[in-house]
N, C-alpha and C positions, 0 to 999 in steps of 0.2 A: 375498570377492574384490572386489565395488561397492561395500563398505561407503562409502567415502569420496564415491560420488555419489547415496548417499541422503541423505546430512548433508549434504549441497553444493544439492541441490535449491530449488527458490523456495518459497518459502511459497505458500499460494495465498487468494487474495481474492477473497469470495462477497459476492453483496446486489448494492445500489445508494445512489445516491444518495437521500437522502430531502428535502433542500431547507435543510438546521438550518443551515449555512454557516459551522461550528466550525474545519471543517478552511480555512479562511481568516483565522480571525481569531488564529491563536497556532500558528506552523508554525518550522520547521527550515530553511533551504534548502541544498542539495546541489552545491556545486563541484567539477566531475572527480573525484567518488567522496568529496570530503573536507564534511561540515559545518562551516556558515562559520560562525568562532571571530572573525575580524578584518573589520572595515571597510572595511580594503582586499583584503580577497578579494571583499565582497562590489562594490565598485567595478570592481574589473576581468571579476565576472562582466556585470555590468551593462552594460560595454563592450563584451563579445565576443556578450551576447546580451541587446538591448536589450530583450525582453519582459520580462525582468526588474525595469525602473524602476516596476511596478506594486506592487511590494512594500516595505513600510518598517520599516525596524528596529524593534525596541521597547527600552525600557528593560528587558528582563530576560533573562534567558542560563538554560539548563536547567543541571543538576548537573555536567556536562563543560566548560561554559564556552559550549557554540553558543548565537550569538544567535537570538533566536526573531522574527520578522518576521509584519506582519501586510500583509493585501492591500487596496492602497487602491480595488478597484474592487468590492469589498463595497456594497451597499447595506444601507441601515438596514433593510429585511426582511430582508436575511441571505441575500439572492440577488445572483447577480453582473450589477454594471450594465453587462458588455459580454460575454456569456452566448455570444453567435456569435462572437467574438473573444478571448476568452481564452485567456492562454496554456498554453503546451502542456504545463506543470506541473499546470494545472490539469487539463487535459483526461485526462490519463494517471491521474490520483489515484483509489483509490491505488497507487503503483507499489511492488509486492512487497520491490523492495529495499530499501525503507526502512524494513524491518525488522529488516537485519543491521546499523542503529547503535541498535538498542533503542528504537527510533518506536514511539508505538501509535498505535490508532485511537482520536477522541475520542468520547468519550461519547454516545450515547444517534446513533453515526454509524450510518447505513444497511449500512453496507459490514462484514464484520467476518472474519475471518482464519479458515481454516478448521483445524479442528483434524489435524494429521498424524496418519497411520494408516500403519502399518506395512503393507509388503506382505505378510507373513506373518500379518495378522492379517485385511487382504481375502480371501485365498485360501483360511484358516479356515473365514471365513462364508461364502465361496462353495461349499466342499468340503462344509459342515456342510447345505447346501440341497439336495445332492446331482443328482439327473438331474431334478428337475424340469422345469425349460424344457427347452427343444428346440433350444437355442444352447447352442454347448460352454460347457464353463466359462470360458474364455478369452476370450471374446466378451462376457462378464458383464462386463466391466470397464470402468466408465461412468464417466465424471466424477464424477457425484453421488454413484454407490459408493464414490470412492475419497478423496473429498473431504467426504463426508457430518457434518453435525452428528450429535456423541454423545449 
């Protein structure tokens, strides 16, 4: 009967930041839901939301054609030179939804996507633990349970 809002759900992103500064130097960026293909998309996001000017095209386009943009407030340590003021693309990253256009996370990034768990296969291992604790079964159900590395 929910089938359709368990395939509909967010992905979910665990860890942190570790400092590597990858995810700045070869990115996607994201206009009203569409990855910028043109120029002038990305011009006009630039004018509606000027945080934007921090980022610059590259010479290369992933397999769909989006151009990939890198951030010019990058320092040569791979930390960002305006760390209290960055914007709010960075501050969010990484944002769940960028991985319903086929984003991943880069290599060796602190952060990394947790792997989806059936509900039917949490309340398995919950049922399989039986009365141990002294919280119902339904109270078992924690983040990290339900989100846990396999």
């Amino acid at each position: 009967m929910f089938g359709w809002l368990a395939r509909r759900r967010a992905p979910v992103v665990l860890g942190g930041c570790n400092g590597c500064g990858k995810c700045c130097m070869h990115l996607t960026l994201v206009d009203r839901g569409r990855p910028i293909k043109q120029m002038e998309q990305f011009e006009r996001l630039v004018a509606r939301e000027p945080e934007y000017r921090f980022f610059r095209p590259m010479d290369a386009r992933d397999e769909d054609g989006f151009i990939y943009f890198s951030c010019l407030l990058l320092g040569e340590d791979g930390r960002c030179t305006e760390y209290a003021s960055r914007p709010s693309i960075c501050r969010e990253y990484p944002d769940p939804s960028m991985f319903r256009f086929g984003a991943q996370l880069p290599g060796g990034c602190g952060y990394y996507r947790a792997p989806e768990r059936s509900f039917s296969d949490v309340l398995a291992e919950v049922q399989k633990e039986g009365n141990q604790a002294e919280r119902p079964w339904w109270r078992r159900f924690t983040p990290q349970r339900l989100f846990a590395r396999s």
